[in-house]
C-alpha positions as CSV (number, residue, x, y, z in Angstrom):
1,X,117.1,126.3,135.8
2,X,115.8,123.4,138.4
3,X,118.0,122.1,140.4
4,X,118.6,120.9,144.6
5,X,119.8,125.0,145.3
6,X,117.2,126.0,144.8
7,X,114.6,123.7,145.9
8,X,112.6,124.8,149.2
9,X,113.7,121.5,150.4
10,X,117.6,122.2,150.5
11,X,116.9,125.0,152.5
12,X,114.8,123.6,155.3
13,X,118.1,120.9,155.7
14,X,120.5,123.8,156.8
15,X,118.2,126.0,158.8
16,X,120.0,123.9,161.9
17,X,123.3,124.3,161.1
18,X,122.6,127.9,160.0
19,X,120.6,128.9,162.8
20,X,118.0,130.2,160.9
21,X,114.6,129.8,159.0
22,X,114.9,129.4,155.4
23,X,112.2,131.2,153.1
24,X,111.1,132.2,149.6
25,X,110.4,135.6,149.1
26,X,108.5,135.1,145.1
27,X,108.5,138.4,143.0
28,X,105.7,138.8,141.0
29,X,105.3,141.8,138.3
30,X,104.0,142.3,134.5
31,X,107.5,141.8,133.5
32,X,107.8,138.2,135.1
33,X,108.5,136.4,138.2
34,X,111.9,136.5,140.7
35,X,112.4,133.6,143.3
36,X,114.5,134.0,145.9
37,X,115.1,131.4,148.3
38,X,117.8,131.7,151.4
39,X,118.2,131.4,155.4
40,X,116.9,134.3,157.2
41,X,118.9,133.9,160.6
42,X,118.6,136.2,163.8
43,X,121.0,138.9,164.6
44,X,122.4,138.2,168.7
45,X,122.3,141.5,169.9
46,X,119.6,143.3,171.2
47,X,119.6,147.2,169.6
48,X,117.3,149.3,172.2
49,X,115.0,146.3,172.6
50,X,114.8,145.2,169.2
51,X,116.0,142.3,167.5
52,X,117.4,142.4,163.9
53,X,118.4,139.4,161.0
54,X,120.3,139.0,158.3
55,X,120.0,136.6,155.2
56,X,122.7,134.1,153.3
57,X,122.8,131.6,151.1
58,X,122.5,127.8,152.4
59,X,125.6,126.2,152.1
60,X,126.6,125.6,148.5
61,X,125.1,128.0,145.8
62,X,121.9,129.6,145.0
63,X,120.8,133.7,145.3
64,X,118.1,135.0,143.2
65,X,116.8,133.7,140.1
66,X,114.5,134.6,137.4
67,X,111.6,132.7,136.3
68,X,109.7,134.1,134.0
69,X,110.4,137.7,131.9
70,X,109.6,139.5,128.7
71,X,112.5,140.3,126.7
72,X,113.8,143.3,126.7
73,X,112.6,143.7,130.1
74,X,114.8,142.3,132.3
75,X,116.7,145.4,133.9
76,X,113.5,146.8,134.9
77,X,112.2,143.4,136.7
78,X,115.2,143.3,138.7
79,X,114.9,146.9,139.6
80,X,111.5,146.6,140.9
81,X,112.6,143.3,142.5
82,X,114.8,145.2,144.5
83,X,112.2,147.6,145.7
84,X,110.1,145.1,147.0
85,X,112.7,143.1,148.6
86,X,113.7,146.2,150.4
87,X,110.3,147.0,151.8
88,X,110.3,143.2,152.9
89,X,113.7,143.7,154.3
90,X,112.2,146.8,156.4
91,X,109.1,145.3,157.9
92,X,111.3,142.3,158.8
93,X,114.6,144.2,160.4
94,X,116.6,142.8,158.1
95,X,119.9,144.5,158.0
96,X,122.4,142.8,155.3
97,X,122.2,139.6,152.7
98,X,125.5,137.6,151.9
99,X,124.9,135.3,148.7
100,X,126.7,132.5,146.9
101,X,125.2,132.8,143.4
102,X,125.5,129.5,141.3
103,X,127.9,129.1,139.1
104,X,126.1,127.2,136.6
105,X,122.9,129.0,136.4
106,X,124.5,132.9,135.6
107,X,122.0,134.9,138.3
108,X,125.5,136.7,139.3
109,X,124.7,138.6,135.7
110,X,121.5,138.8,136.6
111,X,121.6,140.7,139.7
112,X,124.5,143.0,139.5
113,X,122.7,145.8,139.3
114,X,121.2,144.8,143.1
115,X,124.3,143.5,144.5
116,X,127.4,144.0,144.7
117,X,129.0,140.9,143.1
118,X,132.2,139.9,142.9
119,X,134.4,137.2,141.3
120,X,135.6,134.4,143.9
121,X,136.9,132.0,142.2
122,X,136.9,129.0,139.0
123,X,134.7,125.8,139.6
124,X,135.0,122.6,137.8
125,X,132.5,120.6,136.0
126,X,132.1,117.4,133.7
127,X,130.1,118.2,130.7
128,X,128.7,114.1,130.1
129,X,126.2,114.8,127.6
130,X,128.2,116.9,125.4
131,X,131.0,113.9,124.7
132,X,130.2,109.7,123.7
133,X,133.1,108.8,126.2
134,X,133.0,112.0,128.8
135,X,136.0,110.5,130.9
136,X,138.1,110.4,127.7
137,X,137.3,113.7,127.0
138,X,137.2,115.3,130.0
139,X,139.7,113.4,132.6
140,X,143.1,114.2,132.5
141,X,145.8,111.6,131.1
142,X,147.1,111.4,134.5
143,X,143.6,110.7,136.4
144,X,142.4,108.5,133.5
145,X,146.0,106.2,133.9
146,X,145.7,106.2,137.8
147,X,142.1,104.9,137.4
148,X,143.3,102.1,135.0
149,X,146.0,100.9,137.5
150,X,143.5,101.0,140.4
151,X,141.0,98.7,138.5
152,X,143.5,96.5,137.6
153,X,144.8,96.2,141.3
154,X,141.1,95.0,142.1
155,X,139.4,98.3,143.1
156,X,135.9,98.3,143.0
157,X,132.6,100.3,143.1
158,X,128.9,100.4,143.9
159,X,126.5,103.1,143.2
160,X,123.8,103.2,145.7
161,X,120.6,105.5,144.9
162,X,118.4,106.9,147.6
163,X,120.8,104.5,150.3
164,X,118.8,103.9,153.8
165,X,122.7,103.2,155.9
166,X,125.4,106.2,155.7
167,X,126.9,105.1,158.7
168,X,130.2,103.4,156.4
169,X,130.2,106.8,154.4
170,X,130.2,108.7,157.7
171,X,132.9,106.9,159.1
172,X,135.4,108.0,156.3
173,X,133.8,111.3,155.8
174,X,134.8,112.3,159.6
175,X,138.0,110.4,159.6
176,X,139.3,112.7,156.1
177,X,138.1,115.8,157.6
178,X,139.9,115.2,160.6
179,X,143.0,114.7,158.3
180,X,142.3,117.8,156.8
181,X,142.2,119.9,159.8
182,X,139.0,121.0,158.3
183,X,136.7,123.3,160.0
184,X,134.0,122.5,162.9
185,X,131.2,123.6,160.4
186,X,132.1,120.3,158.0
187,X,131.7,117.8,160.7
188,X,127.9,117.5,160.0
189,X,126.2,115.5,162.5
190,X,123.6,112.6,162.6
191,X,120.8,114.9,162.4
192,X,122.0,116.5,159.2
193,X,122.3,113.1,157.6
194,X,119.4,112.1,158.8
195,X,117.1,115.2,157.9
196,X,119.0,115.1,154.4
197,X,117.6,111.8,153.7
198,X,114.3,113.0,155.1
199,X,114.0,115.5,152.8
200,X,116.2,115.0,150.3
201,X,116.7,111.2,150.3
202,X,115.4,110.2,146.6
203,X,118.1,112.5,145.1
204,X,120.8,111.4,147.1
205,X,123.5,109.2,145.5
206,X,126.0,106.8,147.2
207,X,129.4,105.9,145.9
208,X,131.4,103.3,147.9
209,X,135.1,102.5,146.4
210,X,136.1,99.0,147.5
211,X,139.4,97.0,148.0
212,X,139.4,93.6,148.9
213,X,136.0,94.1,150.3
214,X,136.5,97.0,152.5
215,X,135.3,100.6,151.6
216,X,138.5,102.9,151.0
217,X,136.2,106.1,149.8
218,X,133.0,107.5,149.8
219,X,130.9,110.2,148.5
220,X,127.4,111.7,148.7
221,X,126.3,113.2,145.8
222,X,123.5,115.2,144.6
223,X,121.1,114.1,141.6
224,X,118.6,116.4,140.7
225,X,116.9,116.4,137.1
226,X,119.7,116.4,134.6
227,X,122.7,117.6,137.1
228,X,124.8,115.9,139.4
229,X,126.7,117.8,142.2
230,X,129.3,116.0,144.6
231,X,129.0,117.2,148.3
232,X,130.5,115.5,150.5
233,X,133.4,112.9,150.5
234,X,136.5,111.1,151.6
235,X,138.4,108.3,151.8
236,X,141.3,107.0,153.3
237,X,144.7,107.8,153.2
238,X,146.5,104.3,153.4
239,X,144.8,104.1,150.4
240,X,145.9,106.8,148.2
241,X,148.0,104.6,145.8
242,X,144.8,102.9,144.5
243,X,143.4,106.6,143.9
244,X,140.2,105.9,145.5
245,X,139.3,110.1,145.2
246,X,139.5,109.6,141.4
247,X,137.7,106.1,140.7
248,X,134.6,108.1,142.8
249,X,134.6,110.4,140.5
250,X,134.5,108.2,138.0
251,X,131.8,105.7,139.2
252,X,129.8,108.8,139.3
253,X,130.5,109.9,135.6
254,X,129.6,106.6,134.5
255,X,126.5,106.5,136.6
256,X,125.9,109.7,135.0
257,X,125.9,108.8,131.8
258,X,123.8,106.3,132.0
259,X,121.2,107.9,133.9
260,X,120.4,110.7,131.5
261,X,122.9,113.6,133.8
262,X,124.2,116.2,131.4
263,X,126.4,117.6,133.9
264,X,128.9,116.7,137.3
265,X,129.3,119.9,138.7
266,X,132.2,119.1,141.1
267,X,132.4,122.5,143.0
268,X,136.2,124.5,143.4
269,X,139.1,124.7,145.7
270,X,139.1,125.5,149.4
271,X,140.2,129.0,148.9
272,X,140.0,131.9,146.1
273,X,143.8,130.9,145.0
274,X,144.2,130.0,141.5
275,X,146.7,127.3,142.3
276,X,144.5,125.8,145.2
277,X,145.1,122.1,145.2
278,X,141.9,120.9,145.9
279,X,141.0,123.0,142.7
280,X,143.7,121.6,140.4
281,X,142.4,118.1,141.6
282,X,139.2,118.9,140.4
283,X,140.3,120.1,137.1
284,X,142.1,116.5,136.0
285,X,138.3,115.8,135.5
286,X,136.9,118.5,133.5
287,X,139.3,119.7,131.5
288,X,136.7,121.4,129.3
289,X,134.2,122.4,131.6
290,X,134.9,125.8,133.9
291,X,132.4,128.1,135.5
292,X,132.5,131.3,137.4
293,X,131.6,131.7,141.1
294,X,130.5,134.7,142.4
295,X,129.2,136.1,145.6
296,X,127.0,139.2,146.5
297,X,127.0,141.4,149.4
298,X,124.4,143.8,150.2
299,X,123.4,146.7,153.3
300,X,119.9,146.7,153.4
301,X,119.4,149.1,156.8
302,X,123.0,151.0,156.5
303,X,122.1,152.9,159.9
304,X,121.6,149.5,161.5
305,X,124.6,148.1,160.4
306,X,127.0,150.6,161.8
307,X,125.4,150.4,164.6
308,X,126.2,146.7,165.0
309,X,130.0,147.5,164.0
310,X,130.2,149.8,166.5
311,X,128.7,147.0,169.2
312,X,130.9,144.5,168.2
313,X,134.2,146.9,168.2
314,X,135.2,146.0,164.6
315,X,135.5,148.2,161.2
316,X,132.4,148.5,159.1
317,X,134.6,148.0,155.9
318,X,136.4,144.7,156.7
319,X,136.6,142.3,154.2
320,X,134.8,139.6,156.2
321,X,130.9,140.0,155.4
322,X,129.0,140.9,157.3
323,X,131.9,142.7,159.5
324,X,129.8,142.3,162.5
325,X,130.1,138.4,162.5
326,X,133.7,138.5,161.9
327,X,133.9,138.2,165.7
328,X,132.3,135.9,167.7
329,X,129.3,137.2,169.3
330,X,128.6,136.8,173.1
331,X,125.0,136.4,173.4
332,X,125.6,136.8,177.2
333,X,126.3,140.3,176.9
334,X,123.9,141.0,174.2
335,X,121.1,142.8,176.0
């Protein structure tokens, strides 16, 4: 499938934030063609004068995928896939690979046999080409009645494609993650909204929710091809009787459907929990649309890993991955 995950582009955006390099390594054999694109980020600690990486996904989802194959042939693609990706993981001292496969695509299948993959949790989607009236279909009673009442109060919105000024949506975005006590990694900064629309701009769609003139919520989202993804929003919480959450999702299922998107996929919750609230929000607006996520782990220099457990005083089996990040790693004392 095509879509922003795994576009080169994406990658380059959270090299920053990652501190990293993103790459493609491209598999090429007689059975067909792997693509694998991720962040390849350097390893602080300095193992008898050498220095060593490890690869993960850029933020959201992506992994593997498989371009091209014969049928029939698939398990013995990804098997030789992985035998070339180890030899490029050994003349690059790379020692372990954390991946966020996408949901929506199915590589987790794919590559099971490679990684070890795991189930994390349920993510939500809005299937708009599937259904005449997708909100009828897919919201739940409850949203759809909130949305009503909040367009009859006066909401508004506008839908803003490839916008040149964020600085409204960043106002709100930072105010709601404050709210939510949300991690230092989610207050992206000017340069990531800047480099997103460098590189990403003509995909990027804004949705502003208006009351009485002033913006009350805003969302970037993600248009690429036929697929939609939400990723990043907010509003504010003085507002939250007019639902402003719900009438951007909305504007953007409507936008959707005009534009020729199949699909909103609107991510999951904030944790693996099946009763996550930010996940059973999600769900009042797919009711019929659910999808798997999955992450892999893999040890691609064992020796070398251990070794950097052992540095970093902390068990080689935690469930944190890779177990030698799980602390915080003084580069001061990393020579």
């Amino acid at each position: 499938m095509e879509d922003v995950y795994f576009d080169e582009r994406y990658g380059r955006l959270f090299e920053q934030i990652e501190n990293g390099v993103a790459e493609i390594f491209e598999f090429r054999h007689d059975a067909g063609v792997i693509r694998h694109l991720f962040i390849k980020r350097e390893i602080p600690l300095n193992l008898q004068g050498r220095r060593y990486y490890d690869l993960v996904t850029p933020y959201g989802y992506g992994g593997p995928q498989i371009l091209q194959c014969e049928e029939g042939r698939q398990a013995e693609l990804v098997a030789a896939f992985e035998g070339a990706f180890q030899e490029y993981c050994s003349s690059n001292y790379v020692v372990s690979e954390f991946i966020r496969f996408h949901p929506l695509s199915g590589n987790a299948e794919d590559f099971r046999s490679c990684y070890d993959v795991a189930y994390l949790r349920e993510t939500v989607g809005t299937n708009l080409k599937a259904y005449a009236d997708p909100v009828e279909a897919e919201f739940s009673k409850s949203v759809r009645k909130n949305i009503r009442q909040a367009l009859r109060a006066g909401v508004e919105y506008r839908t803003t494609l490839q916008p040149t000024d964020l600085s409204g949506f960043k106002s709100i975005y930072y105010q709601t993650m404050e709210r939510n006590g949300a991690d230092a990694f989610y207050y992206f900064a000017d340069d990531y909204f800047n480099r997103l629309m460098e590189l990403l701009g003509e995909h990027v769609l804004l949705i502003e929710v208006l009351f009485e003139g002033r913006v009350i919520g805003a969302a970037v989202n993600l248009v690429f091809n036929n697929l939609a993804h939400t990723h990043l929003s907010g509003h504010l919480s003085e507002f939250n009787r007019l639902a402003p959450a719900s009438v951007l999702y909305y504007a953007l299922a409507l936008w959707g459907k005009a534009h020729g998107i199949d699909l909103i996929h609107g991510g999951g919750g904030r944790t693996n929990e099946a009763d996550d609230s930010l996940l059973q929000f999600k769900k009042g607006f797919g009711a019929q649309s659910g999808f798997k996520f999955h992450a892999g782990r893999k040890i691609w220099n064992r020796e070398v890993y251990q070794e950097l457990c052992v540095r970093m005083n902390v068990p080689a089996n935690t469930e944190y991955f890779p177990a030698y990040r799980s602390v915080p790693i003084n580069e001061f004392n990393c020579v």
